[in-house]
C-alpha positions as CSV (number, residue, x, y, z in Angstrom):
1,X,74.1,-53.2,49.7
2,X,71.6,-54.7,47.5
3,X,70.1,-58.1,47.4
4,X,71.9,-59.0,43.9
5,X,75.0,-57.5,44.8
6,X,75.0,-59.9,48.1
7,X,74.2,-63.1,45.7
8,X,76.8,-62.2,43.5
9,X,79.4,-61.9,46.3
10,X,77.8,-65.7,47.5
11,X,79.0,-67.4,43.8
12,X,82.3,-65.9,43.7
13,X,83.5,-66.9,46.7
14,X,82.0,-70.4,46.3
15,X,84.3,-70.2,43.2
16,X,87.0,-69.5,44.7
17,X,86.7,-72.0,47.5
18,X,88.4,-75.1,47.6
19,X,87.4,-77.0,50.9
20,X,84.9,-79.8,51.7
21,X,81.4,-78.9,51.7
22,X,79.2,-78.8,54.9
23,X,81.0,-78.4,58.5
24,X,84.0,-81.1,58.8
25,X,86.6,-81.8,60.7
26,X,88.9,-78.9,60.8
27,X,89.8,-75.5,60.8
28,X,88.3,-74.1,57.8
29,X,84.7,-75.2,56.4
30,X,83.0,-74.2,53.2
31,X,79.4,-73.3,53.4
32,X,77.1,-74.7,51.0
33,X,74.2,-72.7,49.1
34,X,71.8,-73.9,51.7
35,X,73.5,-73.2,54.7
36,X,74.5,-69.6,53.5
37,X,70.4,-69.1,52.6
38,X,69.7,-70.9,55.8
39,X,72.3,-67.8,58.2
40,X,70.8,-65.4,56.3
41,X,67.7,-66.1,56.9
42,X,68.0,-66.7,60.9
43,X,69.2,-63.4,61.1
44,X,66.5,-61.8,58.5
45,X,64.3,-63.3,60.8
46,X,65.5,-61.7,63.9
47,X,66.0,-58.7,62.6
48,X,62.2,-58.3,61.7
49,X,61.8,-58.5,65.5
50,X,64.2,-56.6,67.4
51,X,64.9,-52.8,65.4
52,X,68.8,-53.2,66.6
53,X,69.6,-56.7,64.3
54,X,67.4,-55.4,61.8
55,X,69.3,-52.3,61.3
56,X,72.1,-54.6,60.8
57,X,70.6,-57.3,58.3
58,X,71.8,-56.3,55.3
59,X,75.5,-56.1,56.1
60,X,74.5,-59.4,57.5
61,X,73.3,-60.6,54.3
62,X,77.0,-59.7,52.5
63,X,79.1,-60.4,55.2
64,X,77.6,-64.6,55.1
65,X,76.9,-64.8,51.8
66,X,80.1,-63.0,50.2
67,X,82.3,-65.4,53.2
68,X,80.9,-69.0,51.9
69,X,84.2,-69.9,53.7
70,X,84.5,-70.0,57.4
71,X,86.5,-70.5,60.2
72,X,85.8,-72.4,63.1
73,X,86.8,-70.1,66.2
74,X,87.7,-69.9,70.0
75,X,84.8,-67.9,71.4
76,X,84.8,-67.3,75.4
77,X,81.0,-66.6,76.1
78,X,77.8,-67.1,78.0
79,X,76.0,-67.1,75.3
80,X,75.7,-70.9,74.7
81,X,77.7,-73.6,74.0
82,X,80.2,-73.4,70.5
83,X,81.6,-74.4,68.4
84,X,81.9,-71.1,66.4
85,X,82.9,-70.5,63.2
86,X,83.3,-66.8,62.0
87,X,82.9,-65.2,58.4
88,X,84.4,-61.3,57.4
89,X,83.5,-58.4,55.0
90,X,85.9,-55.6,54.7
91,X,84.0,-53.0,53.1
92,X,84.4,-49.8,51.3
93,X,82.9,-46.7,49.6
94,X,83.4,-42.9,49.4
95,X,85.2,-42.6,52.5
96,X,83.9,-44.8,54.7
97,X,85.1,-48.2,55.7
98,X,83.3,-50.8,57.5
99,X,84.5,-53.7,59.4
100,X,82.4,-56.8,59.8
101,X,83.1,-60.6,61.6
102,X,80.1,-62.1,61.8
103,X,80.1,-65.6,64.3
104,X,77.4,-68.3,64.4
105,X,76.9,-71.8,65.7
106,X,76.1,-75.0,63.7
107,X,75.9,-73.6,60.5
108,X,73.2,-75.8,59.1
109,X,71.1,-74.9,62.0
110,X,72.0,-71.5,63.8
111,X,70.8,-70.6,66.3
112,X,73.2,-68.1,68.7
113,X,75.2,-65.0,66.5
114,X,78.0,-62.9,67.8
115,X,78.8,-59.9,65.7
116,X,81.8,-57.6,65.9
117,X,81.7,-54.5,63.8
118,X,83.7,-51.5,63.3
119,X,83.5,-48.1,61.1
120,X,86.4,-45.9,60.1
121,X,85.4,-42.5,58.5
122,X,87.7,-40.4,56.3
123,X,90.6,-41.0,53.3
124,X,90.7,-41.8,50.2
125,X,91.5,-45.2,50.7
126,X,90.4,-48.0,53.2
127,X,91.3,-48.3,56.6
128,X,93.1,-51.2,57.3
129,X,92.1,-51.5,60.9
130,X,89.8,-50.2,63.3
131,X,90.5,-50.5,67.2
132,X,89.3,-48.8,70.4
133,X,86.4,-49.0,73.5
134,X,83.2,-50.3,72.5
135,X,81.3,-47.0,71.3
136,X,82.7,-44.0,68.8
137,X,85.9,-42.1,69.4
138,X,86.5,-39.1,66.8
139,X,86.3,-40.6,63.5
140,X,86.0,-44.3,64.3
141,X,83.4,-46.4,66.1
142,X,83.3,-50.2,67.6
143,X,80.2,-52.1,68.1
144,X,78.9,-55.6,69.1
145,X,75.7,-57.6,69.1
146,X,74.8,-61.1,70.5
147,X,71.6,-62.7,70.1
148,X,70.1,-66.4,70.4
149,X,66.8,-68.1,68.4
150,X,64.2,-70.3,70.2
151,X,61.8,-70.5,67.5
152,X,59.8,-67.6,66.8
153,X,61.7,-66.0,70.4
154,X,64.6,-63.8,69.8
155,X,67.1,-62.9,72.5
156,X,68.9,-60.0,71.8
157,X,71.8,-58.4,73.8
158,X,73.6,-55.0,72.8
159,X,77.2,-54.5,73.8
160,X,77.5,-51.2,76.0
161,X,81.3,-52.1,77.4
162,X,84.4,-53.5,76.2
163,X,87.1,-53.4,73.6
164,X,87.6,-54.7,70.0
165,X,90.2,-54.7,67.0
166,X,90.1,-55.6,63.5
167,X,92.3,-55.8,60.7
168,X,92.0,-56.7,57.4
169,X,94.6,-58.0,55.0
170,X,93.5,-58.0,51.6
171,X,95.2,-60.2,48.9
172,X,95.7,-59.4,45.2
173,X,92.9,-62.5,44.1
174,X,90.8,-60.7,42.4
175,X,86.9,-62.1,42.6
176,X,86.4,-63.8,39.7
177,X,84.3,-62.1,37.0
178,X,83.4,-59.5,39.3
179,X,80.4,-57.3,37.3
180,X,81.5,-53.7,39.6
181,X,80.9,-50.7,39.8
182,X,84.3,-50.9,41.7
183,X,86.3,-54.0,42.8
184,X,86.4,-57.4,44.9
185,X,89.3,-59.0,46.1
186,X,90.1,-62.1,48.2
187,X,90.4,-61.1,52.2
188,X,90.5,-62.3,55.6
189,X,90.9,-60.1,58.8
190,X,91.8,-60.5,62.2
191,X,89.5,-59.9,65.4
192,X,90.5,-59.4,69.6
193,X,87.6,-58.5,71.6
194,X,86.2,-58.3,74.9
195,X,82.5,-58.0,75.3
196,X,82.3,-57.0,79.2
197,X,79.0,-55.4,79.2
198,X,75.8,-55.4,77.3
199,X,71.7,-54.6,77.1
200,X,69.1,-57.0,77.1
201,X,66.3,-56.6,74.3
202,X,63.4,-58.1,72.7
203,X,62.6,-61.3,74.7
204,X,66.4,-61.0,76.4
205,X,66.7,-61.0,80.4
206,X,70.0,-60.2,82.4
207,X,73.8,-59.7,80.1
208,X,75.8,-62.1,77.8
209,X,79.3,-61.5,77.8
210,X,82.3,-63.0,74.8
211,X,85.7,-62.6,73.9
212,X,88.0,-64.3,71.4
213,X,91.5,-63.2,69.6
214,X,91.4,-65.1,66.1
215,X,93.4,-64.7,62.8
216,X,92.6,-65.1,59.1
217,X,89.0,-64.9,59.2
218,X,88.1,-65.8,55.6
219,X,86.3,-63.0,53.4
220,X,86.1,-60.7,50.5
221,X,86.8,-57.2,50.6
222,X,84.3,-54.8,48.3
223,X,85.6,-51.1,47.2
224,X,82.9,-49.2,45.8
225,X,83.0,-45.4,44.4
């Protein structure tokens, strides 16, 4: 998805947001322009050191920037201490649909990521959920990456075991003056997973492990031809 497109997706969903600005008390907090630039480029960052998070950068770069809103989240992990909050992108185009809940710590400053990502192949119309075994079964496929920033050190960890689920809900809102090719509409999607085994990498030593069950993610989902 290109860079413009992934701006675009940043001012309509700060249009269509209605909560405080900066993390607040609560469930729900609405990313400002800096924090959004700020996640995307943490992860930028650590993608241009470890080939696994770069491969996954620009779905990255949507799924922060198109979910300005976020919501914080019960995250079981080793990882480091929360809170989380979590963002979603329910994507589509030709026949493939992608699944995307990105989670990060203090969003003015992050510095730990837990993604949760899923791929459906096949239809004519999206998927409206994905679920399974870490890995790819037939036409679907479920993966997961954690990884934590110390500076310029990036520690990455590649799920290899373990389940996940997610479904999207897609409203009718349509995303305010939405150039296409295609369409945008409002979204939010729900995530269960269990992250029992994963792969050190980069400047990583040992496993992490997560696992969290939350509803209503807050999103946008993009259909393209």
């Amino acid at each position: 998805m290109k860079k413009s497109f992934a701006a675009f997706a940043l001012l309509l969903t700060l249009a269509c947001s209605d909560g405080p600005s900066g993390p607040t008390t609560g469930e729900v907090i609405t990313l400002t322009s800096a924090q959004a630039a700020s996640l995307v480029a943490r992860i930028e960052a650590a993608g241009a050191q470890d080939p696994s998070i770069a491969a996954l950068a620009d779905t990255v770069d949507v799924v922060i920037k198109a979910g300005a809103q976020a919501r914080q989240v019960d995250i079981t992990t080793d990882l480091g201490d929360g809170p989380y909050w979590a963002v979603s992108l329910h994507r589509f185009g030709g026949s493939t649909t992608t699944f995307d809940v990105i989670a990060f710590n203090e969003p003015s400053n992050p510095t730990r990521f837990i993604i949760v990502a899923g791929v459906s192949l096949g239809g004519s119309q999206p998927a409206s959920s994905v679920t399974g075994s870490i890995g790819t079964d037939g036409t679907t496929s479920r993966t997961g990456h954690m990884f934590s920033v110390s500076g310029s050190q990036v520690s990455a960890w590649h799920v290899n075991a373990g389940t996940a689920t997610l479904t999207a809900h897609p409203t009718t809102q349509a995303c305010p003056a939405f150039p296409g090719p295609g369409t945008c509409v409002s979204s939010t999607m729900d995530v269960a997973f269990n992250f029992s085994g994963s792969v050190a990498e980069g400047a990583a030593t040992g496993q992490r492990v997560a696992s969290g069950a939350v509803t209503d993610i807050p999103g946008v989902r993009l259909s393209q031809p």
